[in-house]
C-alpha positions in Angstrom: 8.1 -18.5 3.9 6.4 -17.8 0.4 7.5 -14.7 -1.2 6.7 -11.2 0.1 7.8 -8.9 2.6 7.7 -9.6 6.3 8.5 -8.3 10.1 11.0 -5.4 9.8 11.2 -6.0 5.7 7.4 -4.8 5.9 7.6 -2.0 8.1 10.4 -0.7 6.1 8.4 -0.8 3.2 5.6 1.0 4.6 7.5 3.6 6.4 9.5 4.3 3.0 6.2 4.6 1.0 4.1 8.2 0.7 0.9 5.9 0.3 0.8 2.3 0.9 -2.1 0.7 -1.4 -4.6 -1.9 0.5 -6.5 -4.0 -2.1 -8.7 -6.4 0.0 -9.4 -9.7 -1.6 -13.0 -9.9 -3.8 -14.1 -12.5 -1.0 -13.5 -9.8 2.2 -15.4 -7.2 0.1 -18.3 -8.5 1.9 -17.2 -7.1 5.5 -13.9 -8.5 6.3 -11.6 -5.5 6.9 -8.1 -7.3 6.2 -4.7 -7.3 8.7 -3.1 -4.3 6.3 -5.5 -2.0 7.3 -4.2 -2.4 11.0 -0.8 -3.0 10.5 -0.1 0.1 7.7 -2.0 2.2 10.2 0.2 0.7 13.2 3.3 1.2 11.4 2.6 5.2 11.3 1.6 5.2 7.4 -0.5 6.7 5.2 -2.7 3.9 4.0 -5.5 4.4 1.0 -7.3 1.3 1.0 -10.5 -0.1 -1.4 -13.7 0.4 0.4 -14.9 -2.3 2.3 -18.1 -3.1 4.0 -17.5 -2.4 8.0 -14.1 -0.6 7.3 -15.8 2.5 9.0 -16.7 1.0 12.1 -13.0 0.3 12.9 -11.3 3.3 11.9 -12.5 7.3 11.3 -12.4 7.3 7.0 -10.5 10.9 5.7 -9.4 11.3 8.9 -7.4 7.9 9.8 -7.0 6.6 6.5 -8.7 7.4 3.2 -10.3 4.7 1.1 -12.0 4.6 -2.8 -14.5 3.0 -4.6 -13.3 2.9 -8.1 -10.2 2.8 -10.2 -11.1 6.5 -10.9 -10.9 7.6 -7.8 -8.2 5.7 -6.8 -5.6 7.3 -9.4 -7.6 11.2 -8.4 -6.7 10.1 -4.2 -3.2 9.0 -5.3 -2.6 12.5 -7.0 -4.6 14.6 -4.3 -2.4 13.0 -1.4 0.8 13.2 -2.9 0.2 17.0 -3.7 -0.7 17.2 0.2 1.6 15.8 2.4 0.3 17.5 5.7 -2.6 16.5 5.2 -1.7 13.2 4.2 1.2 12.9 7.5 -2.4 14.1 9.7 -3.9 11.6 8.1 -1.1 9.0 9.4 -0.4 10.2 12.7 -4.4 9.5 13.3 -4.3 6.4 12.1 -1.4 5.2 14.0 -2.9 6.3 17.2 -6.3 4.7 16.8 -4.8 1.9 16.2 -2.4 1.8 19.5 -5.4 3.0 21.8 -7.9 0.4 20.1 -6.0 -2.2 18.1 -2.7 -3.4 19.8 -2.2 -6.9 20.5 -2.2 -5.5 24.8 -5.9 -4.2 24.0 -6.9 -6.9 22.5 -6.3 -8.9 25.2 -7.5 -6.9 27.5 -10.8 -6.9 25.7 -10.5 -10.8 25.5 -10.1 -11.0 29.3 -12.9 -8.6 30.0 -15.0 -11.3 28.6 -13.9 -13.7 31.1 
């Protein structure tokens, strides 16, 4: 494997980290919400990701993870968060569950089937 982080190496990472940073690549920008956004939230983390077209259709934004739209408003979510860790931990626990009841590999399949 290239270098990086994966399997337990990444869930380590993300559970050790206040706010894990998603930075989808220019070409997803366009509606492609990438794998971090499901596997941070999976993982039980606080994930502030760049807005991307469609992101809100999958998961609740402010309430299961945040996002911004700018470098600005990156760096004023990054100090906001870290100043509020409840809200941030809410923020989290959220996530993590919308993405068990909706967005496990089990549900997926399930929804695959369903087509069937």
């Amino acid at each position: 494997m290239g270098s990086g982080l994966y399997h337990t190496e990444m869930v380590k990472a993300f559970n050790a980290a206040k706010i894990v940073l998603n930075i989808h690549l220019k070409r997803q920008r366009e509606g492609a919400v990438n794998m971090r956004s499901f596997e941070v939230t999976g993982c039980g983390s606080f994930l502030l990701s760049d807005y991307v077209l469609g992101l809100e259709e999958v998961f609740k934004i402010d309430n299961e993870l945040a996002c911004y739209k700018s470098g600005e408003e990156l760096v004023e979510k990054v100090r906001y968060y870290l100043g509020h860790p409840q809200q941030r931990e809410q923020i989290a626990q959220a996530g993590q569950l919308r993405a068990y009841r909706e967005y496990s590999f089990e549900e997926r399949i399930k929804q695959i089937l369903s087509f069937i």
